[in-house]
C-alpha positions as CSV (number, residue, x, y, z in Angstrom):
1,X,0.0,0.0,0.0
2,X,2.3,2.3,0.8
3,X,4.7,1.8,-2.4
4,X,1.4,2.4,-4.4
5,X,0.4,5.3,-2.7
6,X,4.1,7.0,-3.1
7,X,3.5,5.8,-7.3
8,X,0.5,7.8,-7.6
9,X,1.9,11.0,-6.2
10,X,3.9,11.8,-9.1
11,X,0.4,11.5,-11.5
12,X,-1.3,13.3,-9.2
13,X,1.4,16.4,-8.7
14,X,1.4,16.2,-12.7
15,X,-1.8,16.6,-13.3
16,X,-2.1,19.4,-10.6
17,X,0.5,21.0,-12.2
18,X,-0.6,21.1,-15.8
19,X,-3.9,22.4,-14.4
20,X,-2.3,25.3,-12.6
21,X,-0.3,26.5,-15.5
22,X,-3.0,26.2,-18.1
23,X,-1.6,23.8,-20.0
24,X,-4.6,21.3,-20.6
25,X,-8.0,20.9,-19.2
26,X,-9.2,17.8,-17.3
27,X,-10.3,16.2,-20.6
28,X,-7.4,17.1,-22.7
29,X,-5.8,15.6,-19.6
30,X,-7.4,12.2,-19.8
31,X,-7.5,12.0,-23.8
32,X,-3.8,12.3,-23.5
33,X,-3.7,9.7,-21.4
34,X,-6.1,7.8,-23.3
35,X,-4.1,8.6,-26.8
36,X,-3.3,5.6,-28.5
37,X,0.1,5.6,-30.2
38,X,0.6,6.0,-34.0
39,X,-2.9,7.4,-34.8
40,X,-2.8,10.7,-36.9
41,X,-4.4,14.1,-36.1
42,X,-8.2,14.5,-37.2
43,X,-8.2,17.5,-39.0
44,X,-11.4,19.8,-39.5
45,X,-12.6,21.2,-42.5
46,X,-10.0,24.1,-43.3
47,X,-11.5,27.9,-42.3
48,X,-11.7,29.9,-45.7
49,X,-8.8,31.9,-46.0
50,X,-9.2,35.5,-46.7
51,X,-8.5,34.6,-50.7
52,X,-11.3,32.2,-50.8
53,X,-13.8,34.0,-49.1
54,X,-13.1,36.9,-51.7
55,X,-13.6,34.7,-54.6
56,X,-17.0,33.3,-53.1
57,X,-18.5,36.7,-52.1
58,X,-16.8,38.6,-55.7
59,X,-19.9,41.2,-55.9
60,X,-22.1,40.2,-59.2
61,X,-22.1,42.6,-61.6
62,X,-25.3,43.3,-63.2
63,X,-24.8,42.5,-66.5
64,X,-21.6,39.1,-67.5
65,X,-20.6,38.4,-71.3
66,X,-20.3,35.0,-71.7
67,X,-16.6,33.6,-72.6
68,X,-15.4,30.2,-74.4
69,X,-15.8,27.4,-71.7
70,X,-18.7,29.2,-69.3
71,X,-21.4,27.0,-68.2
72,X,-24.4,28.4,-66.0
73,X,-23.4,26.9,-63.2
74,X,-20.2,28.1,-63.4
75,X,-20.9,31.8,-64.1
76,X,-23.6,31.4,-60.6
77,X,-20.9,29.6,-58.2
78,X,-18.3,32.3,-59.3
79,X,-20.7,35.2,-57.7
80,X,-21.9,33.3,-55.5
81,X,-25.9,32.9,-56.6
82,X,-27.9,30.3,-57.4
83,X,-28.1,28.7,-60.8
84,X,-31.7,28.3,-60.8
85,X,-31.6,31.9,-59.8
86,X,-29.7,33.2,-63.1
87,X,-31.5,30.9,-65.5
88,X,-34.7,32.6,-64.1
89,X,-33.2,36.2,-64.6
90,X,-33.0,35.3,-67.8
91,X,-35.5,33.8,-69.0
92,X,-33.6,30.7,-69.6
93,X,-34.5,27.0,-68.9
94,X,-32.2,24.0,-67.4
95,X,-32.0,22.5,-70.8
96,X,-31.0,26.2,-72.8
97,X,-27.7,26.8,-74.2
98,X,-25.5,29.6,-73.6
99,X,-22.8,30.8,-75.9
100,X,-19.7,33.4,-76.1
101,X,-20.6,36.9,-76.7
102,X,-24.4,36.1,-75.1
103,X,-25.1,38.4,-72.6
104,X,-26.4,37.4,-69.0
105,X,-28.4,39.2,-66.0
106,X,-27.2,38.7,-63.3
107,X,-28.6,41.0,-60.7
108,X,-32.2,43.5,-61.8
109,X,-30.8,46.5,-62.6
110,X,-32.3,49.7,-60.0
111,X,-35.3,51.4,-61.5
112,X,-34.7,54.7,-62.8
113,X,-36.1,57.7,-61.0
114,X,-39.3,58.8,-62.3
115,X,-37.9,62.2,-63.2
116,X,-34.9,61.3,-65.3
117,X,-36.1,58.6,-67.8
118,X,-33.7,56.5,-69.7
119,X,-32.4,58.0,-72.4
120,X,-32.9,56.5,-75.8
121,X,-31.5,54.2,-77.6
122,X,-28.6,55.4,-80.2
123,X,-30.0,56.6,-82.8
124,X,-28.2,54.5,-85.9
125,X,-28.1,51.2,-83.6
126,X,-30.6,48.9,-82.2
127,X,-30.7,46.4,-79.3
128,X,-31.7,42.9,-79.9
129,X,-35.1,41.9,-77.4
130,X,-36.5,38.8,-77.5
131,X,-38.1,37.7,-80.6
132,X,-36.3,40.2,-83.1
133,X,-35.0,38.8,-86.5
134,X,-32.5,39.9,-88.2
135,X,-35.4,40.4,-91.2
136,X,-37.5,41.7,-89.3
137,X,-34.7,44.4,-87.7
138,X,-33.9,44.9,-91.2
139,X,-37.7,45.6,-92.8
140,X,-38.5,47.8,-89.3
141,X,-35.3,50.3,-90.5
142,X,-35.9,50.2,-94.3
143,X,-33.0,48.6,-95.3
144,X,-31.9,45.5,-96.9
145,X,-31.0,42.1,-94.8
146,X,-27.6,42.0,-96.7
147,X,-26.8,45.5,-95.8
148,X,-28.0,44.8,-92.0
149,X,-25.5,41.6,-92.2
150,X,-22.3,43.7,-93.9
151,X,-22.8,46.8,-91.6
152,X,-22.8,44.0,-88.8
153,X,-20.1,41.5,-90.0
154,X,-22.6,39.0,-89.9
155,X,-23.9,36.1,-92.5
156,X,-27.2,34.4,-92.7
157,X,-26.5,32.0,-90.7
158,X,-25.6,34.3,-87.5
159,X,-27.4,33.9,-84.5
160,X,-28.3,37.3,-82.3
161,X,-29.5,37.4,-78.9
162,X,-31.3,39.5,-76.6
163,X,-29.2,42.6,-75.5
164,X,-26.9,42.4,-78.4
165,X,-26.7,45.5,-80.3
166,X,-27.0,45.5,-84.1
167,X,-25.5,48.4,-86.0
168,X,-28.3,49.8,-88.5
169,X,-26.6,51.2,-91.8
170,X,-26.9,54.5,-93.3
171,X,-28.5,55.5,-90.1
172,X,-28.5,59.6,-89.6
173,X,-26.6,60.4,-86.3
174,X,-29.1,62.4,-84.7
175,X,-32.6,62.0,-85.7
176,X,-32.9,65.7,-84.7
177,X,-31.1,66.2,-87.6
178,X,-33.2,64.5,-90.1
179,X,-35.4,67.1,-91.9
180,X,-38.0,65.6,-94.5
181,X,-37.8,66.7,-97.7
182,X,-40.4,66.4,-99.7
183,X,-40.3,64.8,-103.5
184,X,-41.1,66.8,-106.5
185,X,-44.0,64.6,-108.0
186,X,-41.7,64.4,-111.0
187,X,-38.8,62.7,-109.3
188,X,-41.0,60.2,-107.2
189,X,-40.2,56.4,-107.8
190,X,-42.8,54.0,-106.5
191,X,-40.9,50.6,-105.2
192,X,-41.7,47.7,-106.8
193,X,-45.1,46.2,-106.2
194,X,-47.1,43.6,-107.7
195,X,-46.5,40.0,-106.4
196,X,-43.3,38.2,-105.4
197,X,-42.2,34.6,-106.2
198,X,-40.4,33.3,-103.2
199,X,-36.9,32.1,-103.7
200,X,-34.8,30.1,-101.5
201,X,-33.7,32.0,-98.8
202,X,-36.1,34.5,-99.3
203,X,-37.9,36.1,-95.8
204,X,-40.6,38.3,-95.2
205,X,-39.0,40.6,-94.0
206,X,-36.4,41.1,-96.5
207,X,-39.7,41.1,-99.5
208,X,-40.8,43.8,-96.9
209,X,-38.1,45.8,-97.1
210,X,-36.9,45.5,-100.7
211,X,-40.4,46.7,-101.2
212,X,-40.4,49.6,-99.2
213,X,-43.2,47.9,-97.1
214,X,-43.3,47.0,-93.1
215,X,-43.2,43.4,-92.4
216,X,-47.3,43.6,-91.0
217,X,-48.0,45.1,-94.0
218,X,-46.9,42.3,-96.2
219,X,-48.6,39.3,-93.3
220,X,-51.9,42.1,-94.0
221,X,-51.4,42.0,-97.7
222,X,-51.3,38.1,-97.9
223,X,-53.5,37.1,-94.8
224,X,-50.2,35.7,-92.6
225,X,-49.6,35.8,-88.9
226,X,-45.8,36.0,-87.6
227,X,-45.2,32.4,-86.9
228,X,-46.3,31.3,-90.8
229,X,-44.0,29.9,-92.7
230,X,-43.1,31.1,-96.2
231,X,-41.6,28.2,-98.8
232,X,-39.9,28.3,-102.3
233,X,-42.4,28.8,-104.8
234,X,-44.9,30.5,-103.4
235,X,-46.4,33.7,-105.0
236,X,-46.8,36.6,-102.3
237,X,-48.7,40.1,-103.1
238,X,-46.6,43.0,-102.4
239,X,-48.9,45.8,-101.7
240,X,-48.2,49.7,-102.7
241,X,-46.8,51.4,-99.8
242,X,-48.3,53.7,-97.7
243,X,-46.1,56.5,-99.2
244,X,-46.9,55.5,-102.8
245,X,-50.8,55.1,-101.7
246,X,-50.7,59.1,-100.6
247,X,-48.7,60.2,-103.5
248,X,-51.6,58.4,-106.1
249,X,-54.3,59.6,-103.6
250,X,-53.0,63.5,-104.4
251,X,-52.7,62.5,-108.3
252,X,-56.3,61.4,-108.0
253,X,-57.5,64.0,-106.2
254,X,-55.7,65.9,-109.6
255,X,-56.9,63.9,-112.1
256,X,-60.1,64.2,-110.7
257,X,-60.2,67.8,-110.7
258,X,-59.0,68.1,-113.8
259,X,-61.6,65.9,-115.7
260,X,-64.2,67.6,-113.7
261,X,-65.2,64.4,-111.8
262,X,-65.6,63.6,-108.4
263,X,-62.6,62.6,-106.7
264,X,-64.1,59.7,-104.8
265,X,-65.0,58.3,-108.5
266,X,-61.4,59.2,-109.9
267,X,-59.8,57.2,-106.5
268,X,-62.1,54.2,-106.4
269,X,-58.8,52.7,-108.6
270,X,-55.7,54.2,-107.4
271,X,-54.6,51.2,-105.4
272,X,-54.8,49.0,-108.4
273,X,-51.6,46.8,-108.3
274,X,-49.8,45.6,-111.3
275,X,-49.4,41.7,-111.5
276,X,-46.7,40.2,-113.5
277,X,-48.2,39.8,-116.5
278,X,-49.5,43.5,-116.3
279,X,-46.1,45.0,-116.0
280,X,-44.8,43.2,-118.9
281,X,-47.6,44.0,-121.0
282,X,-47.4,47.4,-119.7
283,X,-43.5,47.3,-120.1
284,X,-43.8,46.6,-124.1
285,X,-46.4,49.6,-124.2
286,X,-43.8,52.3,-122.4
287,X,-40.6,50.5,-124.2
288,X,-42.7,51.4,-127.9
289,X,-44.1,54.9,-127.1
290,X,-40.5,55.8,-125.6
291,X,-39.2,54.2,-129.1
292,X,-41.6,56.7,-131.1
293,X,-40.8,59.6,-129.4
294,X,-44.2,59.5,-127.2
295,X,-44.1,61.9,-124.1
296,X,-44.9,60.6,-120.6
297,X,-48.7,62.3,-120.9
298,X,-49.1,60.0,-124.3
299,X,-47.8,57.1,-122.4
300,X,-50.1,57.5,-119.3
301,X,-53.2,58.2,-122.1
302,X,-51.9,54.6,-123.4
303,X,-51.5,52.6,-119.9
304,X,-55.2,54.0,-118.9
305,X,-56.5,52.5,-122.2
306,X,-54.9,48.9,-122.6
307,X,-55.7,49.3,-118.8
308,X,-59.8,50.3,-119.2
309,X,-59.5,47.6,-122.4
310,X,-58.2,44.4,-120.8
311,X,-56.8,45.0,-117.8
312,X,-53.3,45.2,-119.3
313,X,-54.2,41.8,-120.2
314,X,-53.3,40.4,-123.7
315,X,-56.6,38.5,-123.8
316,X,-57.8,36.3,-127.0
317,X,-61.6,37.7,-126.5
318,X,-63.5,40.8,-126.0
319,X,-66.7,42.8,-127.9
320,X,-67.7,40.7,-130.8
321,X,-64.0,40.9,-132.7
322,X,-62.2,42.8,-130.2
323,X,-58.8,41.3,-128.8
324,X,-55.7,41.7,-127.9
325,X,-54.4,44.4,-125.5
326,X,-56.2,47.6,-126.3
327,X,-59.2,45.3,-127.7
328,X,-58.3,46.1,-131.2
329,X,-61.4,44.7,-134.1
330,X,-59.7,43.2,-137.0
331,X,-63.6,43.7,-138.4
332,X,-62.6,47.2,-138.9
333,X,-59.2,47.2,-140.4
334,X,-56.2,47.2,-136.8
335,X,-55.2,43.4,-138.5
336,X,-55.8,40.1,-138.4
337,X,-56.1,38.3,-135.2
338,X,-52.7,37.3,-135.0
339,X,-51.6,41.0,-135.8
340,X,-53.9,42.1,-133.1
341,X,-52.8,40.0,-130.4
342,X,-48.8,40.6,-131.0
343,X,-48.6,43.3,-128.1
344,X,-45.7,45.1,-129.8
345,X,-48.3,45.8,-133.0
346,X,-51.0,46.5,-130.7
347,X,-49.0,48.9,-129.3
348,X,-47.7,50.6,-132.6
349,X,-51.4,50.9,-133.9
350,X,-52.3,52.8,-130.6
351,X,-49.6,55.2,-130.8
352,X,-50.2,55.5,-135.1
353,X,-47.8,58.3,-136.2
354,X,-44.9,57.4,-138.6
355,X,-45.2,54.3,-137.1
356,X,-48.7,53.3,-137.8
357,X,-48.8,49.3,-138.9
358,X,-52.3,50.6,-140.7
359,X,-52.0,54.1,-142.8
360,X,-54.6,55.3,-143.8
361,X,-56.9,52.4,-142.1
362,X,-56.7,53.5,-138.5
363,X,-55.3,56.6,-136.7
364,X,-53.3,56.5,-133.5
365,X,-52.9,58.9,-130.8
366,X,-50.1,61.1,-132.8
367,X,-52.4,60.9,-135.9
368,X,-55.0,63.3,-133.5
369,X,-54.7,66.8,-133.9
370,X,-54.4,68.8,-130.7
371,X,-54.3,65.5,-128.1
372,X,-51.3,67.1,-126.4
373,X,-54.0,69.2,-125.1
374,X,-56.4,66.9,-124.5
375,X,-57.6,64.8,-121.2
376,X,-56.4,61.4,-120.6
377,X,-60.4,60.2,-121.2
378,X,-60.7,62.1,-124.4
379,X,-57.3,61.2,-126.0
380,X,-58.0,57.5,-125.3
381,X,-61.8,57.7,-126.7
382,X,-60.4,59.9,-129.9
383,X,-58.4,56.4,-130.6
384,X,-60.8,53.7,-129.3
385,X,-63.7,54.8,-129.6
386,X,-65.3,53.4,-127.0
387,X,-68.9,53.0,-125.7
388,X,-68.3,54.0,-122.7
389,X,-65.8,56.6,-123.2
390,X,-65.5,58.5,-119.3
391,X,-64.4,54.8,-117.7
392,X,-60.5,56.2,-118.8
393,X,-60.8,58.7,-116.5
394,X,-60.9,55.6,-113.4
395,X,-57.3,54.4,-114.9
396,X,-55.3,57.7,-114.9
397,X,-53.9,57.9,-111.1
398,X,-53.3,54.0,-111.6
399,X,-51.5,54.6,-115.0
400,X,-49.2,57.5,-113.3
401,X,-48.4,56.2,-110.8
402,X,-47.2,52.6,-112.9
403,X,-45.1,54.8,-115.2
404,X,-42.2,55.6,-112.9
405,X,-42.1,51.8,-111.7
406,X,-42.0,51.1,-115.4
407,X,-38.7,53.4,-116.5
């Protein structure tokens, strides 16, 4: 007993010790005692060190361009959000794609105050929403698709995003600078309307825009919403503009004055829109009045004519003998049927003068004393002779209006 009482002193005056000099509590005490030799430290999960915590808490910006290699979840655990957080700030779903140059919200941008509004938009530049087309970006500035892509360093097969912006050519600087000038009637060239044979690679919006036309004005024009779908082949009407619709309005109201008629009754026609086989037919009739030396009244007096006659149509029927363009009667001397339905001859016979395919048989408009001074309904009735003689009258805004288009 009393060598194992003197043993136990020592362990005792130990333990006191380490107690009284701090040096390990009770329990750090008995684990040392209980400390089994050879086993490693158990090491905790490291604090973050001031670098990592930086990198974790990096401040999101509001707005991050998308770089070779990024994934959502990536872009997220660098700023610390949640993915689910900036696929729903976007718009996006688990299954969308992301690419370089696309650019991501990642925090709402503050609300402006109510008394400074945003300013607008660049003028010469436009940003890309959700939705837009490069066609329909194109048709909505009144310029061509190829021009949009060359101003842009694009290609047709480019893909554009929302927020991206798109450089519109041609463009004034300031808009405050843009004065509208308004076109002698003299000068003004209609765009080309009439129908449009779809090609491949052919959109909407680029008939839209070659045409002068906006892109609801064409889906109007040919009973489409946006999401139809346009194919090779297909025949689409391209309306007159708006522009060209008021210029013809004004010639109406013109003509209408002019030929003492109402100008309701001289307008019922001035939307008329040539189809193909119009504008050639029409074509040949301008190409042999320009040949003979016709002015652009004589040319108008013959486009309202063929146009009262057949519809600028080079039809095989008409009044009893009557055919061809300007329903010319081999009965009565213009040529056989054959000569009467070549469009060119047709055309000569209208016009007569040195030209005339008939002498002496038939007169044309130069054969007509005075029809310089005339109106558009009596030159045409001095040459046709028609039963109805004031329908020309209908024809004359149409036929002005088609002789620019025509060259």
């Amino acid at each position: 007993m009393s060598r194992s009482l003197a043993l136990s002193v020592p362990i005792v005056l130990v333990s006191s010790l380490a107690l009284s000099l701090n040096l390990a509590s009770p329990a750090q005490a008995a684990g040392l005692a209980k400390k089994q030799l050879g086993s490693g430290p158990l090491l905790a999960a490291p604090t973050p060190t001031v670098t990592t915590a930086a990198v974790r808490t990096e401040a999101a910006p509001t707005e991050y361009t998308v770089v070779e290699g990024d994934t959502i979840s990536a872009i997220a655990g660098r700023f610390g959000l949640a993915s689910a957080s900036v696929l729903a700030l976007n718009g996006l779903g688990w299954s969308a794609l992301i690419f370089p140059g696309q650019v991501l919200k990642l925090a709402e941008q503050a609300p402006a105050p109510v008394s400074t509004p945003a300013p607008p938009a660049p003028a010469g530049q436009h940003t890309v929403v959700a939705g837009d087309t490069l066609s329909g970006i194109a048709a909505g500035a009144a310029v061509s698709v190829q021009a949009l892509l060359d101003a842009n360093g694009l290609t047709r097969s480019s893909t554009i995003f929302p927020g991206q912006a798109i450089v519109i050519p041609g463009a004034p600087a300031s808009v405050a600078a843009v004065t509208p000038v308004a076109a002698a009637p003299a000068a003004f060239v209609a765009p080309a309307a009439g129908s449009h044979t779809i090609a491949t690679g052919d959109t909407i919006g680029a008939v839209a825009a070659a045409a002068g036309l906006s892109v609801q004005e064409m889906l109007d024009a040919n009973g489409l919403g946006w999401s139809s779908m346009i194919y090779p082949g297909q025949v689409l009407t391209v309306p007159q503009p708006a522009a060209v619709i008021a210029a013809a309005a004004a010639a109406a109201a013109e003509a209408a004055a002019a030929a003492a008629l109402p100008t309701a009754e001289a307008a019922v026609f001035v939307t008329t829109v040539m189809t193909d086989e119009m504008r050639q037919n029409a074509q040949t009739i301008v190409s042999v009045g320009r040949a003979a030396g016709v002015s652009d009244q004589g040319l108008v007096i013959a486009l309202a004519a063929a146009a009262q006659e057949s519809g600028l149509r080079n039809v095989d029927h008409g009044d009893r003998d009557s055919l061809g363009l300007f329903q010319q009667r081999p009965s009565i001397g213009w040529g056989t049927n054959e000569q009467v339905m070549d469009s060119t001859r047709a055309s000569l016979a209208f016009f007569g003068g040195a030209g005339n395919p008939n002498p002496g048989v038939t007169r044309g408009l130069l054969d007509i004393p005075g029809w310089e001074s005339m109106s558009v309904t009596d030159a045409a009735q001095a040459v046709q002779i028609s039963a109805h003689p004031d329908f020309y009258a209908k024809w004359e805004a149409s036929a002005r209006l088609w002789l620019p288009q025509l060259g």
